[in-house]
N, CA, C and O atoms as a GROMACS GRO file, in nm:
protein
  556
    1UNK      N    1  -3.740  -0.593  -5.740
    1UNK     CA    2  -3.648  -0.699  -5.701
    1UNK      C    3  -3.516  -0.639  -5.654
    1UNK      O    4  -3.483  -0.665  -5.538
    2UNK      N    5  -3.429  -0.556  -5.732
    2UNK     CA    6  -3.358  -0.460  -5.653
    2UNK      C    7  -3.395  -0.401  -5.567
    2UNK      O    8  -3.362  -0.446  -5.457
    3UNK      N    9  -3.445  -0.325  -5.567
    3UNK     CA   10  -3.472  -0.238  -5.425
    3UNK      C   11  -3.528  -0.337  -5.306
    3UNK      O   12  -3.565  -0.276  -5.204
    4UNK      N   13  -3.538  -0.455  -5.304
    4UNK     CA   14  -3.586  -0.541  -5.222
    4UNK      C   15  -3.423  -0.572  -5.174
    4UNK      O   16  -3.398  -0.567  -5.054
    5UNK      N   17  -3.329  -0.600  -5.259
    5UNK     CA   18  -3.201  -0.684  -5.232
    5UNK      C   19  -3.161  -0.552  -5.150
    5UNK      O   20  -3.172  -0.562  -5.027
    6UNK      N   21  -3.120  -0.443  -5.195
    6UNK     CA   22  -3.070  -0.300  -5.172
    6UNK      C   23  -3.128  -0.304  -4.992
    6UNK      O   24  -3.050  -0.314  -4.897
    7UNK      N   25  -3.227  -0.297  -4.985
    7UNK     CA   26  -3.267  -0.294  -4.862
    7UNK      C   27  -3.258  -0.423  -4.752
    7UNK      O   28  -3.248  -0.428  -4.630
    8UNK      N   29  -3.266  -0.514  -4.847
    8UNK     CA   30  -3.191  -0.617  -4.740
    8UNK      C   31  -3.069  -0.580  -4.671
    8UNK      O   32  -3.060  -0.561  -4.550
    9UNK      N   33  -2.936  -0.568  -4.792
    9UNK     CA   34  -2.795  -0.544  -4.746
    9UNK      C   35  -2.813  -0.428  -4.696
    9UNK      O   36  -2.705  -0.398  -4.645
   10UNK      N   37  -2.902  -0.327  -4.678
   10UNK     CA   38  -2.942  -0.194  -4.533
   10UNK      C   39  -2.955  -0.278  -4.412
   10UNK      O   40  -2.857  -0.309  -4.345
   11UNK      N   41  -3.042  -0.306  -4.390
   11UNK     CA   42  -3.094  -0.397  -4.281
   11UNK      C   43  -2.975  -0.490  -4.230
   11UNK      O   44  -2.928  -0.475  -4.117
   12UNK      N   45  -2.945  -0.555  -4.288
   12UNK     CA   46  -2.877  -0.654  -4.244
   12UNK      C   47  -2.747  -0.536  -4.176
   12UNK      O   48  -2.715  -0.537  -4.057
   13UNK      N   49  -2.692  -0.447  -4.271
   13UNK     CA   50  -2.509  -0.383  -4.232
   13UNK      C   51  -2.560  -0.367  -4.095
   13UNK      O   52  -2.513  -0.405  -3.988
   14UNK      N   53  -2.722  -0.270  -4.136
   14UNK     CA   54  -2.758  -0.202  -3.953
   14UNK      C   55  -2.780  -0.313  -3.801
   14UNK      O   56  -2.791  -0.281  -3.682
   15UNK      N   57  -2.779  -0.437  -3.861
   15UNK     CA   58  -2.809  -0.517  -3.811
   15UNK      C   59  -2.672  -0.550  -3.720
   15UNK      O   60  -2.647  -0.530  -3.601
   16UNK      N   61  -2.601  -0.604  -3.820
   16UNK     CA   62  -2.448  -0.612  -3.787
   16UNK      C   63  -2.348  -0.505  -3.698
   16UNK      O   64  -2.260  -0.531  -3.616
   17UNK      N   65  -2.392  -0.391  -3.741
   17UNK     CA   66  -2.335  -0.244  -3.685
   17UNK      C   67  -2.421  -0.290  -3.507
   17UNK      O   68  -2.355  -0.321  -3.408
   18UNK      N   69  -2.569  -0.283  -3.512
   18UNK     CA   70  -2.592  -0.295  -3.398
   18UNK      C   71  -2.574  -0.426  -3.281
   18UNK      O   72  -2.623  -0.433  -3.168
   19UNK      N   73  -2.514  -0.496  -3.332
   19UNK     CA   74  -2.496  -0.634  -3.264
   19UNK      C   75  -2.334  -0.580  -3.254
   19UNK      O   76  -2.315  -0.550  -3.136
   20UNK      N   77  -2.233  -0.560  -3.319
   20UNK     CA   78  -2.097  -0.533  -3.299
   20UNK      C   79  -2.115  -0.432  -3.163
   20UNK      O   80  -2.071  -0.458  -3.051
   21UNK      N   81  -2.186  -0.316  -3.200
   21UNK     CA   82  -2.222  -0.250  -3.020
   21UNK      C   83  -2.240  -0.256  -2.914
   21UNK      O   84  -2.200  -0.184  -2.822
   22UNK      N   85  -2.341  -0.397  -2.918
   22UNK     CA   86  -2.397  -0.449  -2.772
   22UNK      C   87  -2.300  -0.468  -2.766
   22UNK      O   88  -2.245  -0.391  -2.688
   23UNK      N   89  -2.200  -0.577  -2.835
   23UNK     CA   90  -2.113  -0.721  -2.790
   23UNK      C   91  -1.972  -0.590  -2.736
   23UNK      O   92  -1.898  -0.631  -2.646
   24UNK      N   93  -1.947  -0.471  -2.782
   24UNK     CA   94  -1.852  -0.435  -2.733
   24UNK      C   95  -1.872  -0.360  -2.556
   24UNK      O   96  -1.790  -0.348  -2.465
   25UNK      N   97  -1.988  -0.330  -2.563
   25UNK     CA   98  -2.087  -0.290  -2.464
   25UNK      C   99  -2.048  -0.399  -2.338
   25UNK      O  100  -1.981  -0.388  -2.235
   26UNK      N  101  -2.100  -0.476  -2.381
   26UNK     CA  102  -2.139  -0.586  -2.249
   26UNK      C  103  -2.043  -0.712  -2.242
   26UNK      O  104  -2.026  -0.776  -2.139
   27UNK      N  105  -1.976  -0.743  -2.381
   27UNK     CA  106  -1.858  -0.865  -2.339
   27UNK      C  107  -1.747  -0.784  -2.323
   27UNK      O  108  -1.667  -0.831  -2.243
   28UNK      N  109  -1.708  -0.656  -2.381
   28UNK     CA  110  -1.580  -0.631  -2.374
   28UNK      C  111  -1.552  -0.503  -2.294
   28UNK      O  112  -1.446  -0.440  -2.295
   29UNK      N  113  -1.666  -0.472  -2.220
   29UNK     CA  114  -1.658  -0.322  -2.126
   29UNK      C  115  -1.636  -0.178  -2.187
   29UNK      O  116  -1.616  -0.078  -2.118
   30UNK      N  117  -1.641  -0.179  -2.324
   30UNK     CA  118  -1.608  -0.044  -2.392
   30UNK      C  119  -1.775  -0.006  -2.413
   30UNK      O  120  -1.876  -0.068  -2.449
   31UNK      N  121  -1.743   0.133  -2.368
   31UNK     CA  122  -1.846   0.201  -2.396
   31UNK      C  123  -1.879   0.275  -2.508
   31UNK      O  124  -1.789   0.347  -2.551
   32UNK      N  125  -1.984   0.275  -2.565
   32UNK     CA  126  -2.007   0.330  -2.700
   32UNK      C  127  -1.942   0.460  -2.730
   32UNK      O  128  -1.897   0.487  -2.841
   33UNK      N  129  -1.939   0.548  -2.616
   33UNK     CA  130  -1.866   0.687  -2.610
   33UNK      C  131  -1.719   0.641  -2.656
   33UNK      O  132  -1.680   0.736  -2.724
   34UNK      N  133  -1.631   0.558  -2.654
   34UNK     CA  134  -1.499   0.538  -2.612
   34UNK      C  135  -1.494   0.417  -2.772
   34UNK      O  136  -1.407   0.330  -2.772
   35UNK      N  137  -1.566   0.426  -2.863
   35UNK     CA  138  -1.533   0.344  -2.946
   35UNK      C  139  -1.412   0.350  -3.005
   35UNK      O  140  -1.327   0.426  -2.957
   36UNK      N  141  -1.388   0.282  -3.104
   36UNK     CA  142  -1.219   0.278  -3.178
   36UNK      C  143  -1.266   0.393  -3.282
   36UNK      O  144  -1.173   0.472  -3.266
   37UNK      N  145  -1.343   0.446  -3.369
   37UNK     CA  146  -1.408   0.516  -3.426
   37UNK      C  147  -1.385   0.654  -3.395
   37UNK      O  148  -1.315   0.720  -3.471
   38UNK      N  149  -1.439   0.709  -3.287
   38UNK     CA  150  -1.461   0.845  -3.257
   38UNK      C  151  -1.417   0.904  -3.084
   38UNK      O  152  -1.448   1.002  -3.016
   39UNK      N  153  -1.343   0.800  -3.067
   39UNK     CA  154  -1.274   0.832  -2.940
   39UNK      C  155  -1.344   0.874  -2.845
   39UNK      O  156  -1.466   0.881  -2.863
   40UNK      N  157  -1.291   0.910  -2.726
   40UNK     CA  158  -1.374   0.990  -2.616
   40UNK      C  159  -1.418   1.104  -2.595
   40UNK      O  160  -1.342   1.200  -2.584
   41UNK      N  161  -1.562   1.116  -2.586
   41UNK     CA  162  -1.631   1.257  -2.564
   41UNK      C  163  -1.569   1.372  -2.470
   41UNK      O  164  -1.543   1.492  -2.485
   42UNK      N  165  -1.556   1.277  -2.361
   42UNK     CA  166  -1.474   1.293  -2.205
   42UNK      C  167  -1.606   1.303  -2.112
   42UNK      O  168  -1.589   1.344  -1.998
   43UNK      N  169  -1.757   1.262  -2.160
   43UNK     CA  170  -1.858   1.316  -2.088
   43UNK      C  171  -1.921   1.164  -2.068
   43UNK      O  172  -2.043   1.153  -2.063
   44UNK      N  173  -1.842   1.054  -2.058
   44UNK     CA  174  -1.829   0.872  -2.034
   44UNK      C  175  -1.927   0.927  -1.907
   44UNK      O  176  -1.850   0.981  -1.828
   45UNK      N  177  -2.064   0.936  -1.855
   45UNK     CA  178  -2.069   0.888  -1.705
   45UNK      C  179  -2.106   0.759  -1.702
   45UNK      O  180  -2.102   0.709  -1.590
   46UNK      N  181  -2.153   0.663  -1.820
   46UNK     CA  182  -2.261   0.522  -1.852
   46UNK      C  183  -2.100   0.428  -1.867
   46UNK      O  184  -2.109   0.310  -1.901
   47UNK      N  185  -1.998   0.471  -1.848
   47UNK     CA  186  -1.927   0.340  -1.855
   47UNK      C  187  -1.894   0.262  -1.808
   47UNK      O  188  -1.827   0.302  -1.713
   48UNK      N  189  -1.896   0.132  -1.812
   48UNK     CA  190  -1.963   0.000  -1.750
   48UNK      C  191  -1.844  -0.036  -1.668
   48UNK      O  192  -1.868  -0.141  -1.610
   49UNK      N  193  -1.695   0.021  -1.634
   49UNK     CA  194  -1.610  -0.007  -1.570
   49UNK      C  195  -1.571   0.105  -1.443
   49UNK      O  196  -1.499   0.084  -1.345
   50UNK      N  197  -1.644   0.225  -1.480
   50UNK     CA  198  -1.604   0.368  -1.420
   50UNK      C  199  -1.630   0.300  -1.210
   50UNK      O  200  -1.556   0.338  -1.119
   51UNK      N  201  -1.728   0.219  -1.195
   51UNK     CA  202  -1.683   0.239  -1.024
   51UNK      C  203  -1.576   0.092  -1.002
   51UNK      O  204  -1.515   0.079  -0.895
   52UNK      N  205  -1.563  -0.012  -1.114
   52UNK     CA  206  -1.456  -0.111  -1.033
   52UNK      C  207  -1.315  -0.040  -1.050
   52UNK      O  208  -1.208  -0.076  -1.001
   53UNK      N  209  -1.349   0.101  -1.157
   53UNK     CA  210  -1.160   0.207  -1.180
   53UNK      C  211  -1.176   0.229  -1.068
   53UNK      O  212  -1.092   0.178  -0.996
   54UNK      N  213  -1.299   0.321  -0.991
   54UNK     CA  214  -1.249   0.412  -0.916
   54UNK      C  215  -1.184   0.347  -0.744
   54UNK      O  216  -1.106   0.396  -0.663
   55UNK      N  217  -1.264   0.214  -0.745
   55UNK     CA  218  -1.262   0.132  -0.621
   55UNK      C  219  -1.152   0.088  -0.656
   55UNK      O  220  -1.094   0.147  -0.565
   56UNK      N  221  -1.099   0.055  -0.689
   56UNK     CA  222  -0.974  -0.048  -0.744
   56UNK      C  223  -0.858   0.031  -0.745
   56UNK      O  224  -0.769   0.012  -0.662
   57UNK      N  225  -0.850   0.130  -0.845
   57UNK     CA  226  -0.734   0.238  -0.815
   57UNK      C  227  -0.607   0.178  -0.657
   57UNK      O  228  -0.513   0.098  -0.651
   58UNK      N  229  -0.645   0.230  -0.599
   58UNK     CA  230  -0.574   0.259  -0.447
   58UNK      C  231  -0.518   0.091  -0.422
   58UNK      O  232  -0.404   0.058  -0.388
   59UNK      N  233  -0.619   0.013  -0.444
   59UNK     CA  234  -0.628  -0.079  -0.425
   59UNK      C  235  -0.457  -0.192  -0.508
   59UNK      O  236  -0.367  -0.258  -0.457
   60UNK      N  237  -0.488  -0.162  -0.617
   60UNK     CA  238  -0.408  -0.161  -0.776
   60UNK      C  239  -0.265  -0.135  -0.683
   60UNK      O  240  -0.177  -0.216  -0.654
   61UNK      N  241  -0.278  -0.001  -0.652
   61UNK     CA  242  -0.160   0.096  -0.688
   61UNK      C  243  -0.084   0.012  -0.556
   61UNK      O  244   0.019  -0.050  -0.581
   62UNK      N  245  -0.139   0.012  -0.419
   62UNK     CA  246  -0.076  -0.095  -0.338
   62UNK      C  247  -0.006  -0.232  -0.380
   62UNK      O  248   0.106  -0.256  -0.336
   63UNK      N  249  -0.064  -0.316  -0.458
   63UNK     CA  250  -0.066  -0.427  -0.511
   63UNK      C  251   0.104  -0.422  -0.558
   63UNK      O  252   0.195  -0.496  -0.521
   64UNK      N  253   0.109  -0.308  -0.649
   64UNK     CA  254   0.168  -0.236  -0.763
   64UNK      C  255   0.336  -0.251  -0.631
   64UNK      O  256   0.432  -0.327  -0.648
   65UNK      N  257   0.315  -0.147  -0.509
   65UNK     CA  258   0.364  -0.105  -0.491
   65UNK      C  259   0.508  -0.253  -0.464
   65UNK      O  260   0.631  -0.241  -0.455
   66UNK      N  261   0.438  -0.351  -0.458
   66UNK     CA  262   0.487  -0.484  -0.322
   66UNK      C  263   0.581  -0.554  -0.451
   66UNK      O  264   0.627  -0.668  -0.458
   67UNK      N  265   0.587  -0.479  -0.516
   67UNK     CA  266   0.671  -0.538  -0.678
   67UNK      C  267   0.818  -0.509  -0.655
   67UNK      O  268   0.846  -0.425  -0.570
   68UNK      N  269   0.895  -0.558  -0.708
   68UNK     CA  270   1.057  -0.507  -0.725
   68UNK      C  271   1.069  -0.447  -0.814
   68UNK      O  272   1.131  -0.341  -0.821
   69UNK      N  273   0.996  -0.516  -0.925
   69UNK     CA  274   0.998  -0.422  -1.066
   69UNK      C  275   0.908  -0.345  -1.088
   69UNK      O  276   0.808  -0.416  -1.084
   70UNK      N  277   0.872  -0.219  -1.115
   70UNK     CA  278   0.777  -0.125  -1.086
   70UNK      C  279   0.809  -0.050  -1.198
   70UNK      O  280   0.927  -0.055  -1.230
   71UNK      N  281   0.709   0.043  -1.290
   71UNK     CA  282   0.726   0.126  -1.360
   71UNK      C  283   0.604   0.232  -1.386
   71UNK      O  284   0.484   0.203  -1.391
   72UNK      N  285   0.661   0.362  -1.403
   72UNK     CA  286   0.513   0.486  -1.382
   72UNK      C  287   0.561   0.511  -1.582
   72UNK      O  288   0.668   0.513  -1.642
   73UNK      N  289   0.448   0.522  -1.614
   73UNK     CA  290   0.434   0.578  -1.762
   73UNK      C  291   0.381   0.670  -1.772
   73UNK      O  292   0.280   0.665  -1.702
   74UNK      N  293   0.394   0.805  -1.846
   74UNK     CA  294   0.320   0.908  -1.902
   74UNK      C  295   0.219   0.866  -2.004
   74UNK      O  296   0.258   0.793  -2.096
   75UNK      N  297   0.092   0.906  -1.999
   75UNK     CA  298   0.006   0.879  -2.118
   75UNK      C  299  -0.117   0.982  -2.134
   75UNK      O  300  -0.197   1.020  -2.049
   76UNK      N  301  -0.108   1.016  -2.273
   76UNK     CA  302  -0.174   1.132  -2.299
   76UNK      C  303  -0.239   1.074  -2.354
   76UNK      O  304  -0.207   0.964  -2.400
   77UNK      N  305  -0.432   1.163  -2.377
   77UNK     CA  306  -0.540   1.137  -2.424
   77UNK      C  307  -0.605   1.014  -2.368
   77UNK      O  308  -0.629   0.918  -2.440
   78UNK      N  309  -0.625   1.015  -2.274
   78UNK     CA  310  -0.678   0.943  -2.150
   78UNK      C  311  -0.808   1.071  -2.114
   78UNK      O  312  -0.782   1.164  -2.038
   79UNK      N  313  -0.940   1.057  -2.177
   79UNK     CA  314  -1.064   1.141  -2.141
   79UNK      C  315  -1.155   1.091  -2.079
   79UNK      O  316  -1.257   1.153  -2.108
   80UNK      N  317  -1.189   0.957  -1.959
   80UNK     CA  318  -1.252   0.914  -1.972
   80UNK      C  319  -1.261   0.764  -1.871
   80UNK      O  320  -1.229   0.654  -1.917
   81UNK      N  321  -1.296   0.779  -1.769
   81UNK     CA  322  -1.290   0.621  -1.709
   81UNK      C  323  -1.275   0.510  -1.819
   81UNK      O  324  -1.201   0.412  -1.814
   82UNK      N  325  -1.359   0.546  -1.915
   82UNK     CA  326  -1.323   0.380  -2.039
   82UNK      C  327  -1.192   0.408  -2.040
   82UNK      O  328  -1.108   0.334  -1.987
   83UNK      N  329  -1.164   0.514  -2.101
   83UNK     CA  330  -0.969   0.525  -2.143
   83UNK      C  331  -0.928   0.423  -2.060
   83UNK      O  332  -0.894   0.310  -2.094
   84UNK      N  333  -0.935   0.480  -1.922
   84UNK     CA  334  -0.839   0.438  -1.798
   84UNK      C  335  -0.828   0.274  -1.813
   84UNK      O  336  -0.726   0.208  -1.825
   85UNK      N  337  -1.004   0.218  -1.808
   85UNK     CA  338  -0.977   0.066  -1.830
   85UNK      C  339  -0.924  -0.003  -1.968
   85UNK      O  340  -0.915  -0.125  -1.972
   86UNK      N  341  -0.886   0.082  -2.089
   86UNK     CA  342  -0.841   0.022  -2.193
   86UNK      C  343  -0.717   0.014  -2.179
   86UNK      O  344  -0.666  -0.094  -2.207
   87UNK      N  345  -0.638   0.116  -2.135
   87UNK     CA  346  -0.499   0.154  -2.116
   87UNK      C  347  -0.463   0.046  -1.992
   87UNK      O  348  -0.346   0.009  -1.987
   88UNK      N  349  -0.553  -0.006  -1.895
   88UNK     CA  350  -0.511  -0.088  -1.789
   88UNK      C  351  -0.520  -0.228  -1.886
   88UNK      O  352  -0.425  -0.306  -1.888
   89UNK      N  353  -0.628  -0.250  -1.957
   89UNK     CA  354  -0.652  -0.390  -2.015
   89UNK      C  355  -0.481  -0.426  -2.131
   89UNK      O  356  -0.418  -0.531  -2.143
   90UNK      N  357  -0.457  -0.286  -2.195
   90UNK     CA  358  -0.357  -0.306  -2.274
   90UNK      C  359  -0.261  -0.355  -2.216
   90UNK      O  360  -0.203  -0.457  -2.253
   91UNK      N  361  -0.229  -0.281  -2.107
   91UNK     CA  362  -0.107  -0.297  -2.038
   91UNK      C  363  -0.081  -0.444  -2.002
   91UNK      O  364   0.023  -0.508  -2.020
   92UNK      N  365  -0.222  -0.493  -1.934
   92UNK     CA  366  -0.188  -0.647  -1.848
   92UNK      C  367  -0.162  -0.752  -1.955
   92UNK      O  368  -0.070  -0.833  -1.944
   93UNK      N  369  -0.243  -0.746  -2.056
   93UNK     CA  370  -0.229  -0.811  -2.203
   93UNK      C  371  -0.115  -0.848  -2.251
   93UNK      O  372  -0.103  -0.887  -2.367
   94UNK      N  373   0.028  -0.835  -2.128
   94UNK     CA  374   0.191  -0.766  -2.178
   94UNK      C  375   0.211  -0.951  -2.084
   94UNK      O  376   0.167  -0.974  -1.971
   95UNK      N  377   0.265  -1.023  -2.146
   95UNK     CA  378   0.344  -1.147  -2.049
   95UNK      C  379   0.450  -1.028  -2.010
   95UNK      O  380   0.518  -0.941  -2.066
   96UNK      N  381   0.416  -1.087  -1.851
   96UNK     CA  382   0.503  -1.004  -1.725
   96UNK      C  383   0.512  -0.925  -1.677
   96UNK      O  384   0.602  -0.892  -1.600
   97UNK      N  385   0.390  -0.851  -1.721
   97UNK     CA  386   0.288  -0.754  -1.633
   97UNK      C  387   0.158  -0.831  -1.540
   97UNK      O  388   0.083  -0.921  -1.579
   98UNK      N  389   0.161  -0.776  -1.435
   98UNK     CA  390   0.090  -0.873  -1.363
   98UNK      C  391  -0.014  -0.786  -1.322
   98UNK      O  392  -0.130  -0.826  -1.324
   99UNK      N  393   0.015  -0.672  -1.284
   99UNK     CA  394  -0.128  -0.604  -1.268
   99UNK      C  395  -0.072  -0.401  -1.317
   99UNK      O  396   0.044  -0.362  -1.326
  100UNK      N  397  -0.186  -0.321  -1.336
  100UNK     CA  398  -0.146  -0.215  -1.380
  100UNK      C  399  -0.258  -0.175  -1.329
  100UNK      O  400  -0.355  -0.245  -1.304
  101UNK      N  401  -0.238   0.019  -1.303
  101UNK     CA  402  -0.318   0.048  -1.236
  101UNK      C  403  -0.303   0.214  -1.367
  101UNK      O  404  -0.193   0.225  -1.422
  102UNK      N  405  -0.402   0.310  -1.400
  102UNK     CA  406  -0.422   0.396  -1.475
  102UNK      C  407  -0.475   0.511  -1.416
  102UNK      O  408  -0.584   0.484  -1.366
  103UNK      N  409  -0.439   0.643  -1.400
  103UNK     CA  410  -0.515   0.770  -1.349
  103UNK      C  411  -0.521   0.904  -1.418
  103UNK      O  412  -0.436   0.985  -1.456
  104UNK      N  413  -0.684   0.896  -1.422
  104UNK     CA  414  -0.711   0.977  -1.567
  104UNK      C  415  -0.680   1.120  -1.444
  104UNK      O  416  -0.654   1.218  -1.514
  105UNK      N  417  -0.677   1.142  -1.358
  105UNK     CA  418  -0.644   1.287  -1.323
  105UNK      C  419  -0.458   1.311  -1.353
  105UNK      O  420  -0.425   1.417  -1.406
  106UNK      N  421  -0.367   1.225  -1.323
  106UNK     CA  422  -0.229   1.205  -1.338
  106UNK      C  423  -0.160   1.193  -1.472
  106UNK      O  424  -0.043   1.211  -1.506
  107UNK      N  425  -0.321   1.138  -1.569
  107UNK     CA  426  -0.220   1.109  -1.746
  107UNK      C  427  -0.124   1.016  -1.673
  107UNK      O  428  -0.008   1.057  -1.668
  108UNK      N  429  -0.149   0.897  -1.615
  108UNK     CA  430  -0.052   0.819  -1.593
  108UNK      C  431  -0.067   0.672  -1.570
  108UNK      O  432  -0.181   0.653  -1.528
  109UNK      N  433   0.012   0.537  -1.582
  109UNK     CA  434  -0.033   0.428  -1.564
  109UNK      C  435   0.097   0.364  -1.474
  109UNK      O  436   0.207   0.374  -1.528
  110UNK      N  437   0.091   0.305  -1.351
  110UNK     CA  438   0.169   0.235  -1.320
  110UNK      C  439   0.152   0.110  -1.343
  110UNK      O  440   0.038   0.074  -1.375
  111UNK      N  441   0.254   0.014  -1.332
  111UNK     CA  442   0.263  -0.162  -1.402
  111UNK      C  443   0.348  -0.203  -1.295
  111UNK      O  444   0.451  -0.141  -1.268
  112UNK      N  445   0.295  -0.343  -1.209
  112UNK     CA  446   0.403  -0.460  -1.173
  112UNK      C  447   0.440  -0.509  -1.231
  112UNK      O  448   0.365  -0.546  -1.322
  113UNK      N  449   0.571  -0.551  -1.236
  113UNK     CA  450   0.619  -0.646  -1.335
  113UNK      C  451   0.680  -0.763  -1.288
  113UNK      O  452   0.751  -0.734  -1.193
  114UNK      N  453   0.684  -0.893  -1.315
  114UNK     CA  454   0.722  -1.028  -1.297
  114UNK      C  455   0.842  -1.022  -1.326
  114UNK      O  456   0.927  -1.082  -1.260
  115UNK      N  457   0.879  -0.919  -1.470
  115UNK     CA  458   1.006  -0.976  -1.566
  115UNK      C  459   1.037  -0.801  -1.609
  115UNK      O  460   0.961  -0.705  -1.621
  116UNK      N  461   1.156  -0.813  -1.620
  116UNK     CA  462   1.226  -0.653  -1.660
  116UNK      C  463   1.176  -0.677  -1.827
  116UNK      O  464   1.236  -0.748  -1.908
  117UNK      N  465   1.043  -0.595  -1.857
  117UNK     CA  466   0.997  -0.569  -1.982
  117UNK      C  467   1.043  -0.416  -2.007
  117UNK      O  468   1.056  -0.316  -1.937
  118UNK      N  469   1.059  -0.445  -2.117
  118UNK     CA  470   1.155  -0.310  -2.180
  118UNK      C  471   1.056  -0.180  -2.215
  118UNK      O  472   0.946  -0.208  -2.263
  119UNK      N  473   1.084  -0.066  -2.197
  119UNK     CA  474   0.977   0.055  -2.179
  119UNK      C  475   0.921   0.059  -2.317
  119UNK      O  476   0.804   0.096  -2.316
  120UNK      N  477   0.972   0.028  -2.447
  120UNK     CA  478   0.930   0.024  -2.546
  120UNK      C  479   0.793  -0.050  -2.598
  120UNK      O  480   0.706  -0.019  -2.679
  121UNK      N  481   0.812  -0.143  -2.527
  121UNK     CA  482   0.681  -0.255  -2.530
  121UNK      C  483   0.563  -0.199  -2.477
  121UNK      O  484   0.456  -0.186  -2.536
  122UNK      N  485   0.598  -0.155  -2.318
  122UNK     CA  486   0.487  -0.064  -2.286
  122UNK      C  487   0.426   0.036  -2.337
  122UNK      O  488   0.306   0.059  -2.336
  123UNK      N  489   0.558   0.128  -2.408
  123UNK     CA  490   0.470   0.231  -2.456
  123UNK      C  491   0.422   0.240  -2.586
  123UNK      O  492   0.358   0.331  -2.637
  124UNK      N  493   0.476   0.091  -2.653
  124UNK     CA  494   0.414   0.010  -2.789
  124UNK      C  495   0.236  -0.004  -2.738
  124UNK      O  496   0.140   0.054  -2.790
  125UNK      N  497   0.236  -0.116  -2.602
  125UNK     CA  498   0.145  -0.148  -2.606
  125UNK      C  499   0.011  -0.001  -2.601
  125UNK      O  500  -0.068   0.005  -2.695
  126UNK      N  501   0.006   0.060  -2.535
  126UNK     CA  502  -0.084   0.214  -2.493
  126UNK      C  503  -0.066   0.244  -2.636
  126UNK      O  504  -0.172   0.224  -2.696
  127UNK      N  505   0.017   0.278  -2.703
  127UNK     CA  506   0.010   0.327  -2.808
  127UNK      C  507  -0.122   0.280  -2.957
  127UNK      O  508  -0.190   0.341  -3.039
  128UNK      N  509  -0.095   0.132  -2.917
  128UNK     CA  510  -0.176   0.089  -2.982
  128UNK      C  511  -0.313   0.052  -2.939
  128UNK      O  512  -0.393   0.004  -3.019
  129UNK      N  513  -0.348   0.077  -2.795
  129UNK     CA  514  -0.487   0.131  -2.796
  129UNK      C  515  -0.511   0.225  -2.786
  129UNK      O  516  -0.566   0.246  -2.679
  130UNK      N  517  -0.500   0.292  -2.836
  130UNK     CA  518  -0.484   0.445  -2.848
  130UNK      C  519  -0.480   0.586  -2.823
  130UNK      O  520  -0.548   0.683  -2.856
  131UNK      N  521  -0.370   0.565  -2.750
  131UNK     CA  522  -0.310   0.668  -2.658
  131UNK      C  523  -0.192   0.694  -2.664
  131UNK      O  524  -0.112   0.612  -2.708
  132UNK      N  525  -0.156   0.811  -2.621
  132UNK     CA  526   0.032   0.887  -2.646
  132UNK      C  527   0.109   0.842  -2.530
  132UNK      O  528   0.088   0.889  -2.418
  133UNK      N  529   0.225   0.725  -2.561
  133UNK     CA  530   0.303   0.682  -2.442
  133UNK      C  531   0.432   0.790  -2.420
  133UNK      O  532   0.486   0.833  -2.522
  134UNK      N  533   0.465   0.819  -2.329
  134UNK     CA  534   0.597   0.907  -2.335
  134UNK      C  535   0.664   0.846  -2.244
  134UNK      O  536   0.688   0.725  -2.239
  135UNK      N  537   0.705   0.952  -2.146
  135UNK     CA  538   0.834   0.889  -2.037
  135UNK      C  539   0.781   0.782  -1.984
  135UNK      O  540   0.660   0.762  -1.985
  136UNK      N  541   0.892   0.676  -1.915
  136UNK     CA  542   0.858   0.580  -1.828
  136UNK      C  543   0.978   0.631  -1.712
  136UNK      O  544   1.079   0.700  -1.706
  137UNK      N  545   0.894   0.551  -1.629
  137UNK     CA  546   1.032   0.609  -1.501
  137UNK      C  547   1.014   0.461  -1.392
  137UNK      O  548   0.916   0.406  -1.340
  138UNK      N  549   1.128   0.440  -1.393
  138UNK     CA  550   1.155   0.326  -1.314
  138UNK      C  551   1.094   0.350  -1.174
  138UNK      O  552   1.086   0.465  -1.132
  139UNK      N  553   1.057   0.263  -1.112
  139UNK     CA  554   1.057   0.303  -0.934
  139UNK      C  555   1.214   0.223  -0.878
  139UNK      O  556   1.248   0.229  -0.760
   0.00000   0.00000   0.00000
């Protein structure tokens, strides 16, 4: 009768563990490589955002450019197309950021901004998905 219960609550955690995976997989674009857990391998090629980064980039960074308020951030530990789209998702997540663009060759993220948001917030926000914010530099 124990070892029946014991192996239920197995089954079931593994159950749970593997359903939390898909759902981060496929609703939320993080790739299993890039979990909150064990960070990036840097060897991401399966991640489910890596060609709308790479198409989008240039694209972004134009967008970016047509802003008054403009800002380039330093950000370290960026291994990984996922990085790039977490650090972009963090960023927009900001009321008065309107679009942000991330480049894992540069360690860098540029942001439009609607509203003069203070560099702290930004490099609050990266920080807390987890990555090293440093300088910001106005455009």
């Amino acid at each position: 009768m124990t070892a029946t219960i014991i192996l239920g609550v197995i089954i079931a955690a593994l159950l749970i563990n593997g359903l939390r995976v898909i759902y981060k997989s496929f609703f939320k674009g993080e790739a299993a490589c890039c979990d909150s857990g064990g960070g990036c391998s840097g060897g991401c090629t399966g991640c489910p955002m890596k060609k709308a980064i790479d198409i989008n980039y240039k694209n972004r960074i134009e967008q970016i450019e047509k802003f008054e308020i403009r800002r380039t951030i330093d950000v370290d530990g960026m291994t990984c197309d996922n990085c790039v789209f977490k650090v972009i998702r963090a960023l927009e997540k900001i009321d008065g950021v309107k679009i942000a663009a991330a480049s894992l060759e540069k360690q860098s993220a540029d942001v439009g901004l609607t509203e003069n948001i203070s560099d702290e917030v930004l490099r609050e926000a990266i920080n807390k998905a987890g990555y090293r914010a440093s300088s910001v530099v106005v455009w």
